[in-house]
N, C-alpha and C positions, 0 to 999 in steps of 0.2 A: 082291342087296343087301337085307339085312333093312332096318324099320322104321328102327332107331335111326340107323345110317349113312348112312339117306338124309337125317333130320334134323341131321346134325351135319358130310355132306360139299355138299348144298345150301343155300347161300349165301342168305339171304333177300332180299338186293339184286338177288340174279341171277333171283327171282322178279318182284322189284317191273320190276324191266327187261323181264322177257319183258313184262310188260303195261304198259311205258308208265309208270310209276308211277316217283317219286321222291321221298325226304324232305330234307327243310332237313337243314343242321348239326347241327340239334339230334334227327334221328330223327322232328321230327315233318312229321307229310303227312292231308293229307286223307284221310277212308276211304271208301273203294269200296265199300262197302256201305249205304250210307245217302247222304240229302242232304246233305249235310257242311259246313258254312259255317267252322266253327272251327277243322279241323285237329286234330280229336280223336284220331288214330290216332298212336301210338311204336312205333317202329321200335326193335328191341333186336337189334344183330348181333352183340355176344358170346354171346347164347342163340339167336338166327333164332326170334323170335318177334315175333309184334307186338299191340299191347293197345288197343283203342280207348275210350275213358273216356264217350263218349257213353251215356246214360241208356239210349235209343230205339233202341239197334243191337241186332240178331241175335247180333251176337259180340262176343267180348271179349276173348281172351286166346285165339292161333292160332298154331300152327306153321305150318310150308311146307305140309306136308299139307292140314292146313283152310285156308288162304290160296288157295290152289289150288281146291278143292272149294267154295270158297265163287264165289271169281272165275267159274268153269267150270259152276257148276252144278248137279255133277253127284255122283257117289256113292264113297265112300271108295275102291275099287279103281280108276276110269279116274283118282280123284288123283293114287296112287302110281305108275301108268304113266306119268303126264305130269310126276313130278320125278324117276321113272329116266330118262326120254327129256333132261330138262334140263341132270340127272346130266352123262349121256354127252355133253357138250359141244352138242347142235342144240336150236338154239333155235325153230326150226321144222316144219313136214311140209312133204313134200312137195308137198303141194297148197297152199301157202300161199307169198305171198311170201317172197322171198331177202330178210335182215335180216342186214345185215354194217357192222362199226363204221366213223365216218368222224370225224376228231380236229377238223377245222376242215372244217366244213361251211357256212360265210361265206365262205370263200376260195376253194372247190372251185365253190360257184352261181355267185362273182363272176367264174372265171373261164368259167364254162359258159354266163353269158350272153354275153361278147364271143366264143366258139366259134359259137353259134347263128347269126351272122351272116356268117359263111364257109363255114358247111355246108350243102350243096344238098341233101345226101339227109336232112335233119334236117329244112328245113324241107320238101319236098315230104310227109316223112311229116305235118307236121302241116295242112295244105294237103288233104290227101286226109281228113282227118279235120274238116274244117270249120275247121279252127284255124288260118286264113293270117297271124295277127298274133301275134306270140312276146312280142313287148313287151307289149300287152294282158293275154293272158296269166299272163304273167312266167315263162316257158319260156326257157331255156337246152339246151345239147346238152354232152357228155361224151366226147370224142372214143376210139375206140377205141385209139389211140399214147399213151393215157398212160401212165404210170408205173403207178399204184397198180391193181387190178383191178375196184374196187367202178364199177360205173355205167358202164362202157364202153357205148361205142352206144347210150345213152339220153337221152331227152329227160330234163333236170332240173324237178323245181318246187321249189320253197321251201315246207318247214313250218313258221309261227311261230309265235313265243310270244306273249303277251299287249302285248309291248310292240312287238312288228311283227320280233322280232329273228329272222335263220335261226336258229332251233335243229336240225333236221332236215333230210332230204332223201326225195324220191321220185323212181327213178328207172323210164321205162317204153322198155324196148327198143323200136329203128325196124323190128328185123328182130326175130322170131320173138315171142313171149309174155310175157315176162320181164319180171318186177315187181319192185324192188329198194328197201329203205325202211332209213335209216340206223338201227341200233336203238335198241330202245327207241321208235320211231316219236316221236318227240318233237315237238310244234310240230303246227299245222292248216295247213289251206289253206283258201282264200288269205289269210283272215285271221281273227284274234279276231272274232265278230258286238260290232255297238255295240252298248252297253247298254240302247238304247233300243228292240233290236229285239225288234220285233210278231209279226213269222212269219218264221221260219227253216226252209229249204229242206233236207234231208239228202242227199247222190247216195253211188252206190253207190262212185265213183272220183273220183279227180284228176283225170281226164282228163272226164267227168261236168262235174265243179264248172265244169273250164276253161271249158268248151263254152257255160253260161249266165251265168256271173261277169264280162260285158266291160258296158261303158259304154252303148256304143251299143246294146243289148238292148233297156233300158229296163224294167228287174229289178230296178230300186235299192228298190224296196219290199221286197224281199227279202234276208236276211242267207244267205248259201250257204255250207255247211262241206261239206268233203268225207270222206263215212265210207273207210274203209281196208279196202274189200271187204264181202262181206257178214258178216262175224264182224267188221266193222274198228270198233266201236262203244268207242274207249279209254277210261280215265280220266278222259285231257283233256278228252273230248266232253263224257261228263260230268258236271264237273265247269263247264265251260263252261254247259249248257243247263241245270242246276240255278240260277246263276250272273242267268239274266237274270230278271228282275223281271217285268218287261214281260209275257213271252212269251204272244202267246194260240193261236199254232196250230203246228204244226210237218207239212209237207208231207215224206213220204219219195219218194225218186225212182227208185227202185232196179230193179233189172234186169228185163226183161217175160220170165223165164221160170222156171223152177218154183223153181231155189233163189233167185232173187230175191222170190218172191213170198213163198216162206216165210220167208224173211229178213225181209220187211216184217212178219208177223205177230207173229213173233219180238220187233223190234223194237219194235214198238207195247207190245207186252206190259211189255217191261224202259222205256219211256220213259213211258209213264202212272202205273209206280210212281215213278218221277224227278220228273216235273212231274201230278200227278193234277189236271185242270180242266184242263190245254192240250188244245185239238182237236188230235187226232190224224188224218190224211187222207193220200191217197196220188194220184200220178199214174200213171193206168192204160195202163200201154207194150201197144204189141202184140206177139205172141210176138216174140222172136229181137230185140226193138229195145230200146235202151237209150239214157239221157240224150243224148251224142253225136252217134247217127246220126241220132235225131229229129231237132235242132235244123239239124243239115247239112240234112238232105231240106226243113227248113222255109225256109232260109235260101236252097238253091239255087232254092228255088218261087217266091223273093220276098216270103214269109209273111213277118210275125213272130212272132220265138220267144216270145214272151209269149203265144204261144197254148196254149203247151206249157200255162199251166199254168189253161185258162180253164177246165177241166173236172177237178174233184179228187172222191175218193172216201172217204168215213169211212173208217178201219180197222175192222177188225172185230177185236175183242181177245179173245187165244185167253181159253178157258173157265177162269175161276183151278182150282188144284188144291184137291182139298173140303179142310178144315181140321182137322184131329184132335181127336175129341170131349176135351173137358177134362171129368175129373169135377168137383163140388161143391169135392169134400173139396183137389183141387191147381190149383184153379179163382185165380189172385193176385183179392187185394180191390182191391189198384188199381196204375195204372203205377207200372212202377220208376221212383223219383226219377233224374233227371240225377247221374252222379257227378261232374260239374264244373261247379260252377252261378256266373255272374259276370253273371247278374243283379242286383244289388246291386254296385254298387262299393264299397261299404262294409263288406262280409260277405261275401267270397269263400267257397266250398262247395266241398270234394273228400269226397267219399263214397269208401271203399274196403270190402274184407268185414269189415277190422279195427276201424273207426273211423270216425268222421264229424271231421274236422276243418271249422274256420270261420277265417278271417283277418279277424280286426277290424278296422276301420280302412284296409281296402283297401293298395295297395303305393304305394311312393314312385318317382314315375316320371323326378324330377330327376337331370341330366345325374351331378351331385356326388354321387350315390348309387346310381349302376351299377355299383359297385365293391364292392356292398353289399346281401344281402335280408332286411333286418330286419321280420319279422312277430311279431303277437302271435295267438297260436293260441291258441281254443278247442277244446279235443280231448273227444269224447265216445263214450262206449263204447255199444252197443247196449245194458247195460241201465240207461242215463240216466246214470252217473257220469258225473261232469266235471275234466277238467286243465284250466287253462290256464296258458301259456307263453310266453316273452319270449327269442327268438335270434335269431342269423342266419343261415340256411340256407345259406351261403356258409362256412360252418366247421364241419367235421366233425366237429371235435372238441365243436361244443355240440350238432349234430345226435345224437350218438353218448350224451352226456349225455342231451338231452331224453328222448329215446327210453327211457331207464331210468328216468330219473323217473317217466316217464307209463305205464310199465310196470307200477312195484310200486303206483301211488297206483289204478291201471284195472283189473288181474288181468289184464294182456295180455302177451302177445312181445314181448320188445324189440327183437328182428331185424325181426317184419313191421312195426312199429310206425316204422321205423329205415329198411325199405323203401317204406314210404307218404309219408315227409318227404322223401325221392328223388324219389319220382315227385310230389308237389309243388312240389317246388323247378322241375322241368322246368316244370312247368304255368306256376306263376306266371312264369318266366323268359320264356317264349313271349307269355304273356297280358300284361308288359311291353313287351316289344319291339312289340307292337301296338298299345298305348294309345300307345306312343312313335309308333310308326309314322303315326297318325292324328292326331298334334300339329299336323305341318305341314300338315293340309289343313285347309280351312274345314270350320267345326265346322258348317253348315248344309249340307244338299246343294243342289247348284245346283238352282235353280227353272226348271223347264219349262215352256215356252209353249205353249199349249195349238194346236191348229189352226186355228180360226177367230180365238182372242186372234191369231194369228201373221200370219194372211192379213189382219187389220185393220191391223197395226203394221206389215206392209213395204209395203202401199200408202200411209200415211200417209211413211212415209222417205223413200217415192220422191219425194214430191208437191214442185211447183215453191216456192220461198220456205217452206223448213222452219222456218226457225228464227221467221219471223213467227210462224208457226202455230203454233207452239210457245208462241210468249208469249202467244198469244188462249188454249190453254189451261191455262198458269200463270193466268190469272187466272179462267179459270171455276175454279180449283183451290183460291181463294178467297184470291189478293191482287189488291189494288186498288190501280190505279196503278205507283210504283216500276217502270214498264216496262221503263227501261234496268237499272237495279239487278235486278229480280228474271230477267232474262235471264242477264246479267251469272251471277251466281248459279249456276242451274240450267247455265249453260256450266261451267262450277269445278265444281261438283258429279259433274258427269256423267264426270269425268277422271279419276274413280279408278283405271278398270284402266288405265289411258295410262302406259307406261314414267315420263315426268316429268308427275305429274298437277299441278292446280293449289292454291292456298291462296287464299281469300277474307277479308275481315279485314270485319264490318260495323260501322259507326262511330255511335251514336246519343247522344242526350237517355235518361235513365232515362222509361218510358212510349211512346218513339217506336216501338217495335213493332219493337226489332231481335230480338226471341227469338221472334217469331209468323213473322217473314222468312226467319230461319235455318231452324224445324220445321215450316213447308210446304214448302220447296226440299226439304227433307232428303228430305221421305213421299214425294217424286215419285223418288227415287233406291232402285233394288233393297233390300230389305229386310237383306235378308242381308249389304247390303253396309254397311251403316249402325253407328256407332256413337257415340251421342249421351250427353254428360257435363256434369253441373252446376257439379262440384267433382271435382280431381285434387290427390292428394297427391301428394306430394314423389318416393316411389321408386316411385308407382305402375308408371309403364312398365320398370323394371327386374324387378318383380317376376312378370311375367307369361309366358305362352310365347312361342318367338324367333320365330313365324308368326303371329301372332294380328292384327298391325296390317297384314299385307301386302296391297296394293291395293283397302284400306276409305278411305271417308270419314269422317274424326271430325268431330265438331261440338264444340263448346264454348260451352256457352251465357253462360258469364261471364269472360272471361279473366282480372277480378282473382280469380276463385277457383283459378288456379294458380299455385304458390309458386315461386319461382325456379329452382328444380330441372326443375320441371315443366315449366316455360318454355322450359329450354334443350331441355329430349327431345324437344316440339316441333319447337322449330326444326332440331335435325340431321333428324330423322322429315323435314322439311319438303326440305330442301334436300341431305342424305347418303342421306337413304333409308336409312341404319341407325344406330345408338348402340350404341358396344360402351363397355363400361364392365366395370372391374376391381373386386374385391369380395374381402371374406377371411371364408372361411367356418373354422366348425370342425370337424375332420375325429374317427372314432370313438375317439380318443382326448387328443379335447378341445383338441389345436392349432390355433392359425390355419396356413390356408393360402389363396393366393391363388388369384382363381376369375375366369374372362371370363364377363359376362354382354351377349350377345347379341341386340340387340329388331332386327325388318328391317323395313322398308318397300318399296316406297315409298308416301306416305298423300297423297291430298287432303285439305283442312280446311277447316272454315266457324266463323269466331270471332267475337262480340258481344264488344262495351268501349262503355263513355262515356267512356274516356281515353287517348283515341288513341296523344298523345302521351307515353304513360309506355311504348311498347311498339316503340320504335323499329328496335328487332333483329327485329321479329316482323314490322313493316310491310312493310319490302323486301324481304322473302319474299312478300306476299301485293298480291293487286289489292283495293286500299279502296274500299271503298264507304259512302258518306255518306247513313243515312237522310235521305228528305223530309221534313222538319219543319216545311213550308209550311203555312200554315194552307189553302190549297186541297186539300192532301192530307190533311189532318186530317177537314176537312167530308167526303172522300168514304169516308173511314174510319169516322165515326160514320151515314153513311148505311148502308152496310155491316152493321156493327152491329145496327142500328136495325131493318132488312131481316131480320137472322137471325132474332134475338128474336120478330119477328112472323110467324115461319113461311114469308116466302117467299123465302127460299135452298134450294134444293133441295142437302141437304145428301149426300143418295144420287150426284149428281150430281157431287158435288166429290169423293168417294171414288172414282169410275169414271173421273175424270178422270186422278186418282193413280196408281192403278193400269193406267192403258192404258202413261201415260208410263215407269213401269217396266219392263210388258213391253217397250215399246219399245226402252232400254237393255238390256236382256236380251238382243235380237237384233243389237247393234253389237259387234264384234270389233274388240281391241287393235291395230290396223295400226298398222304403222308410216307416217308422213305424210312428205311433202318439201312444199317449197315452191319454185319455179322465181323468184319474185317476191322472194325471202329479203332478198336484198341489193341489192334498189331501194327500199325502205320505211327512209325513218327518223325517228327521234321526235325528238322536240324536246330540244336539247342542252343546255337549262337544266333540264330535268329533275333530281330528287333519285335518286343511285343509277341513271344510266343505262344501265347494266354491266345490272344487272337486271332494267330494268322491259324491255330491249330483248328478255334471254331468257324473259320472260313475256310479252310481245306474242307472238313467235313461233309460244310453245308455246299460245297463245291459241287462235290462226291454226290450228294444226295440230287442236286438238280441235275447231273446226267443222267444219274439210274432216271429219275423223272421225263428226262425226255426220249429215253429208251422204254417209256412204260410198256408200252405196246407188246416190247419182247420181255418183260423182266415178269418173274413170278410175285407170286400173293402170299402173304402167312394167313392163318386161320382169321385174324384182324382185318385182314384185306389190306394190309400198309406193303409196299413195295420191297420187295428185297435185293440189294443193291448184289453185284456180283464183281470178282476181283475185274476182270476187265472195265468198270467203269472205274476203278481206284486208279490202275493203268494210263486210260485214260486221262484222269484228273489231275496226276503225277506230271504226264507229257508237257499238257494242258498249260499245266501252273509252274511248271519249269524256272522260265524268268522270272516269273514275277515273285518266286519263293528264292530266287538268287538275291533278289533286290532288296527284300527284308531280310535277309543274310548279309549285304554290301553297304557300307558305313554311307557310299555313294549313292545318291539316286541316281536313276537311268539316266539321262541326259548328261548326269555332268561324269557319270561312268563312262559314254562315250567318249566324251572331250576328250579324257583324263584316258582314256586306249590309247587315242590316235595321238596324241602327246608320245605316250611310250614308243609306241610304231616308228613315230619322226625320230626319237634321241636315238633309240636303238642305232638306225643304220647310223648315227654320228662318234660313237659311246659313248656309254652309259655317265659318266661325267662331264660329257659337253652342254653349258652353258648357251640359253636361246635366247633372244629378246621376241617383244611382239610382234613385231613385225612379221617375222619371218616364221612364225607361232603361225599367225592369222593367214600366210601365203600357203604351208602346210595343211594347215586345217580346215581352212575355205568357211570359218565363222567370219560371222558381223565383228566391230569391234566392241560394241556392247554387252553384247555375249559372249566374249573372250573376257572381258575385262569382269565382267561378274563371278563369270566360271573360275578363270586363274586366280583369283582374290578369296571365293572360297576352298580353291585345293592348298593356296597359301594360310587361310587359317586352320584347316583341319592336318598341317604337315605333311602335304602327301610332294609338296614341292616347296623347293626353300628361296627365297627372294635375295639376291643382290646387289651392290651398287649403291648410288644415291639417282634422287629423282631430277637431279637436274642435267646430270649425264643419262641418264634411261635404264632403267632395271633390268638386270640379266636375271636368267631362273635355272634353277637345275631340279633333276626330280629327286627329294629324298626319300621317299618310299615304293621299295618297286616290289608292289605286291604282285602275288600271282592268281590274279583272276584265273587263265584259264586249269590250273589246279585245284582252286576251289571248287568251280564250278563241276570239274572234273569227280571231285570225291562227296558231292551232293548227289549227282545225277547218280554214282554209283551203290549209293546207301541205302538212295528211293528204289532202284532196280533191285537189290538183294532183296528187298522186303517183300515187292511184289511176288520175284521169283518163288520164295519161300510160300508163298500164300496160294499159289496155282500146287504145290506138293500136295 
C-alpha cells in the first residue's frame, strides 16, 4: 500500500480512537501535543487531516502519518507501519491489551455489579488479591453465559468521565492473563482527581488503583488515577494533569521490574514537559512486586498501607536530546505570535500565512443572535495594507463576496482568503459557545479556605451558643447595640445559598444609620456572593444575564431609588425565584419579533426606606426591622464615633472580624432542613399577612439549624434535623419584628407614636400639644413630625383640633397598650417552646 492510499483509506477518527482522543461536533479537540487549555486542534475528515492554531505547538497542519509519528514518537518509517497495521483492521499488538467495542457500557457495569454478588469464583479471585470488598472498590464480574463475547470471565471496573458518567470499561480475566478495555479506552478510574488536588498518585493498573483507592486506607490526601499499563499514559490523563492548578508533586507507582522501571523514566520525562515545577518521584517496589501485592502483604501484616508511600524517590529525568545547532542567519528573532489570540475581548486575532485578520468589537453572545455571526473584520496583509469589513460569516454568499473584495484591494487569493473566513467562522463559533457556556457560572471562582483560616472556622461552628457568639462578633465588627436587629440581619443575610433564602426590609428616620446596618451585615457575607445597589432602573434586571442573580444577596441601599418596575422584579426575584418577561426585539431585517427574557434566582435581600408604609407589596415578603432611634442608642453611637476618630478602634480588628465570618459561611453547605416541632409553633393570629410571616418564621428556624449544622444531627436522608433550641432561638430572634406584623404601626412611626405617649402622660392623659413643643419633646425634624402626626391623625390613634390659621392642637385618642401586647405575645411564644423541651 503506497503513501497516498494509506492517507485516503486511514480514517483520521480511527487514529484519534486508537489513542483515546475525540472531537466535539464541530471537529474541534484538545491537542496532544502541547498543554492545551482552548481546544486549538480541528479535526478535518473530508481531507484526514488535522490543524492546530496554537502559536507555541510543534505542528500544525498533519496527516495520519505525522499524527501518528508525532503521538509515537518516533521516525517516519515505524509511522507508516503503524497505519498499515491500523489499515488492516487491529487496533492492537499482540502484547497489548484486547480493545473491542461496547455500545452501552452503563448497562453492561450495571448489570456486572449485581453478577459480582452471586459469583463465588469472582470474588475469591479478588480476595486472593487483597480486594475482599467489590463495593469499595466498584468491581463487578461479567459472567461467561453471556450473550455478547467482550469481557467474559472478568472482573469489570468503571472508566469515567469528568462528570462521574461510565463512559468505558476495563475488563481483567479471573482465569488466565487477559486485559480487555472498551475502545478507545475512554473514561479513568476511579474517578476525575478534584481540582484541588496537591499530589496525585499514578499505578501502573486498575487493579494497582483498586488496591490503594478505598476509604478506610486513609489516602485521602491522595487523588489516584490509574495508567493503562506501562505505555497506558492517554490523552485523558493528559489532558487531566495539565488540567489541575494545584498540582505540586505527582508520585509514579509502577511495576518493580525492568520494564516498569523504565516506563517510570519514560514517563517522568513526557510529564515534566506536561506540568514543568511538579515534583516528580516514584515508589520504589522490590523486584517481581507490584502496587497490589505490596499492599496485600501490608495489610495481611496488619500494617498500614500508607506505609507504602512513607519512603518516595525523585526521578531521575532521562538526559534531553542535544538540540540542533540554529545558524545566525535561520536563527527566528522572536516567538511565533499566537494564531488565535482572544486576549482582548474586544479584538479578537486569527493569524493565518495569508492574512492577519482582527474582529472589532468582539462577538454578540445574545440568545436572539445565535442565528447569526456578524463581525466587523480588520484584514491585513503582511505588507501592512488594510481591508476592513462588515458581514456575517453565517452566509456564504457574503463570505464568497468579502473574500474578492479583500482580494483585489490586498493582492491576495480569493480562495485562501475565503479559506481563512472558514476556518474563523469555526473559531469564533467554538470561542461563542464558551463565553456562552461560562454565563451561567459565577463570574468569580469560589474562594478557598485556606487550612488554618479553616481549622479556626469549624471549631468556632462547633462551639456551644453559636449564634450568641456570633452577635459578640457582629459587633466587634463595628455595630453597636441593635443586638436583636443586627442578628436578625446577619441570619437573612447568610440565606443566600438556602433553596428559599430570606428578605430583610430595614425601616429608619433619614440619619438613623440604616445604610451603615445594611454595609456592615453585607462585608460579613462571602464577597463573591454580594451585590450592593444605590439606584436601579426600570429594565435593569431584564437586561442582564439569565444567571447572574442566582443565590446572591442584593442589597438596596434606598428603595425609593427603584421605580416601579424595578420593584416588581424584586418582589418576583423575592418570592418566584425567576421573572420571565416577554419583549420584541428586531430581527436582521428590521421586524419585530417576540423574544422571552429570562432573569432566575433565587435571591436574599437587604433594603433601607424611611417609608415603610408606601411599600406594602415588598413588606410581606420581608422580616422588618425598625432601626433604634432611642436616644440611649444614639449616645452609644456617638461614643463609637467619638472612639474611632481618636484612634482607639482597632480598625484592623474589625476587618479580621469580617473576614473570619465569611470564611465561616464559606464552610456551610445548602442542606436541606426539616423541623420535627413544624407544627406545634404558632404565631399570633391577629397578625398582618399570616399565610406569610408563618412561612418566614419556619424558613427562619430552618437557616439557624443550618448555621448550627456542624452541631445538629442527620435523618437516614442526610436533611438536617432542627432541634427546639434553634425554634428558641428563632422566637428570641424574631421577637420585634413578629410585634410589628402584629402592630397596625410600623416601627418608626411606633416609636414616634411611644414617645408622644411618654410626653402626654407626665401632662394627663387629656392635655392638648401643638408642634411645637411635640418637636421640642421629641427631638424629630419638622418634616418628619409632620408626616408621622398626619398619619397617626388619619389612622385615629390622635385626634386634630382647632383651625389652621390659629395652629392645630392634638390630643391622643387611642391609648393602646403596647407594652401588654407585647407582653402576652412574648408569653404564648415561651409556653410553646417550654411545652416542646417536656
Amino acid at each position: 500500500m503506497t503513501i497516498p492510499e494509506i492517507k485516503v483509506a486511514l480514517p483520521i477518527t480511527t487514529v484519534l480512537s486508537h489513542y483515546g482522543l475525540e472531537a466535539s461536533p464541530t471537529g474541534a479537540m484538545r491537542c496532544p501535543f502541547h498543554a492545551d487549555q482552548a481546544a486549538s486542534m480541528k479535526i478535518y475528515p473530508e481531507t484526514n487531516t488535522a490543524f492546530c492554531f496554537a502559536g507555541g505547538c510543534d505542528v500544525e497542519s498533519v496527516d495520519v502519518i505525522d499524527f501518528i509519528l508525532h503521538m509515537e514518537n518516533c521516525d517516519k518509517r515505524a509511522a507508516i507501519l503503524k497505519t498499515k497495521e491500523l489499515c488492516g483492521g487491529s487496533l492492537v499488538k499482540t502484547t497489548r491489551p484486547v480493545t473491542t467495542e461496547i455500545l452501552d457500557a452503563t448497562a453492561i457495569y450495571a448489570k456486572s455489579r449485581e453478577a459480582i454478588k452471586r459469583h463465588k469464583a469472582a470474588k475469591d479471585y479478588l480476595a486472593g488479591r487483597g480486594l475482599d470488598d467489590a463495593e469499595a472498590i466498584m468491581a463487578g464480574y461479567k459472567s461467561r453465559k453471556t450473550p455478547d463475547k467482550w469481557g467474559r470471565g472478568c472482573i469489570i471496573f468503571p472508566l469515567r468521565d469528568e462528570l462521574g458518567k461510565v463512559t468505558g470499561l476495563y475488563g481483567r480475566a479471573i482465569k488466565g492473563s487477559g486485559h480487555y478495555y472498551t475502545t478507545g479506552r475512554r473514561g479513568l478510574y476511579p474517578y476525575y482527581p478534584d481540582a484541588s488536588t496537591r499530589t496525585l498518585v499514578l499505578t501502573e493498573s486498575v487493579i494497582d488503583a483498586a488496591s490503594i483507592k478505598r476509604p478506610e486506607l486513609g489516602l485521602d490526601c491522595y487523588a489516584i488515577l490509574a495508567l493503562y499499563g506501562t505505555n497506558g499514559l492517554t490523552a485523558e490523563h493528559r489532558a487531566v494533569i495539565v488540567g489541575l492548578a494545584d498540582l505540586q508533586e505527582i508520585i509514579l507507582t509502577l511495576d518493580g521490574d525492568a520494564a516498569g522501571r523504565q516506563a517510570t523514566q519514560k514517563l517522568a520525562g513526557e510529564l515534566a514537559k506536561l506540568r514543568p515545577g511538579v515534583r516528580l518521584s516514584c515508589v520504589p517496589l522490590a523486584d517481581g512486586e507490584d502496587v497490589n501485592s505490596v499492599t496485600a502483604k501490608l495489610r495481611t501484616e496488619g500494617r498500614e498501607v500508607a506505609e507504602l508511600f512513607t519512603v518516595t524517590e525523585p526521578v531521575e529525568l532521562p538526559n534531553p536530546a542535544p538540540s540542533s545547532t540554529i545558524t545566525p542567519a535561520s536563527a527566528p528573532s522572536k516567538p511565533a505570535a499566537a494564531k488565535w489570540d482572544t486576549t482582548n475581548l474586544h479584538n479578537l486575532i486569527y493569524r493565518s500565512a495569508t492574512a492577519i485578520y482582527e474582529v472589532k468589537g468582539g462577538i454578540r453572545t445574545a440568545e436572539k443572535d445565535l442565528d447569526s455571526l456578524k463581525v466587523t473584520l480588520a484584514i491585513r496583509s503582511k505588507n501592512g495594507r488594510r481591508s476592513r469589513q462588515k458581514l456575517d460569516l453565517y452566509e456564504d454568499k457574503q463570505i464568497s463576496r468579502c473574500a474578492q473584495a479583500v482580494a483585489d484591494r490586498l493582492a491576495l487569493r480569493a480562495d485562501l482568503i475565503e479559506l481563512d473566513l472558514d476556518r474563523l467562522t469555526e473559531l469564533l463559533d467554538d470561542y461563542r459557545d464558551e463565553l456562552r457556556s461560562q454565563a451561567g457560572r459565577d463570574e468569580k471562582q469560589r474562594i478557598e479556605v485556606s487550612g488554618r483560616d479553616r481549622t479556626r472556622c469549624l471549631a468556632f461552628l462547633k462551639s456551644p451558643a453559636l449564634l450568641a457568639r456570633i452577635n459578640e462578633l457582629i459587633e466587634r465588627a463595628g455595630i453597636v447595640g441593635e443586638e436583636n436587629n443586627r442578628l436578625l440581619l446577619f441570619v437573612v443575610a447568610s440565606s443566600y445559598a438556602m433553596p428559599q433564602p430570606l428578605n430583610g426590609l430595614i425601616q429608619g428616620a433619614s440619619g438613623s444609620g440604616k445604610t451603615r446596618l445594611l454595609g456592615t451585615v453585607a462585608e460579613m457575607i462571602p464577597t463573591e456572593k454580594v451585590r450592593r445597589y444605590t439606584r436601579v432602573t426600570e429594565g435593569s434586571f431584564y437586561n442582564g444575564g439569565e444567571f447572574d442573580f442566582v443565590q446572591k444577596l442584593l442589597c438596596f441601599e434606598d428603595l425609593d431609588g427603584l421605580k416601579e418596575e424595578a420593584l416588581l422584579a424584586v418582589r418576583e426575584l423575592q418570592s418566584n425565584g425567576i421573572i420571565r418577561g416577554l419583549t420584541s426585539v428586531k430581527n436582521e431585517l428590521g421586524n419585530n419579533n417576540r423574544a422571552d427574557r429570562i432573569i432566575r434566582g433565587p435571591i436574599a435581600s437587604m433594603s433601607c426606606t424611611t417609608k415603610a408604609d408606601v411599600y406594602e407589596d415588598n413588606i410581606s415578603r420581608c422580616f422588618v426591622v425598625a432601626v433604634d432611634e432611642s436616644r440611649e442608642q444614639s449616645l452609644r453611637i456617638i461614643k463609637y464615633q467619638n472612639k474611632w476618630s481618636a484612634g482607639k478602634i482597632d480598625r484592623a480588628d474589625e476587618l479580621r472580624v469580617r473576614a473570619f465570618l465569611q470564611n465561616c459561611l464559606r464552610l456551610l453547605e445548602p442542606l436541606e432542613v426539616i423541623s420535627p416541632f413544624a407544627e406545634r409553633i404558632t404565631l399570633p393570629e391577629e397578625a398582618h399577612k399570616i399565610r406569610r410571616l408563618n412561612e418566614l418564621y419556619q424558613s427562619f428556624v430552618r437557616q439557624v439549624t443550618l448555621l448550627n449544622q456542624f452541631q445538629r444531627k442527620r435523618d437516614k436522608k442526610g436533611r438536617l434535623v432542627a432541634e427546639v433550641d434553634d425554634l428558641r432561638v428563632a422566637c428570641d430572634v424574631l421577637f420585634e419584628s413578629i410585634v410589628l406584623k402584629v402592630d397596625e404601626l410600623d416601627g418608626s412611626l411606633r416609636q414616634f407614636f411611644e414617645n408622644i405617649k411618654k410626653y402626654v402622660a407626665t401632662k394627663g392623659e387629656n392635655y392638648a400639644f401643638d408642634r411645637f413643643e411635640l418637636r421640642k419633646a421629641t427631638g424629630v425634624s419638622k418634616t418628619r413630625q409632620h408626616r408621622q402626626l398626619s398619619r397617626l391623625v388619619e389612622l385615629e390613634y390622635i385626634r386634630q383640633e382647632g383651625f389652621a390659621n390659629r395652629g392645630y392642637r392634638y390630643k391622643i385618642a387611642h391609648w393602646d397598650d403596647q407594652t401588654a401586647l407585647r407582653g402576652r405575645i412574648k408569653n404564648k411564644l415561651n409556653e410553646q417552646i417550654e411545652v416542646l423541651k417536656e
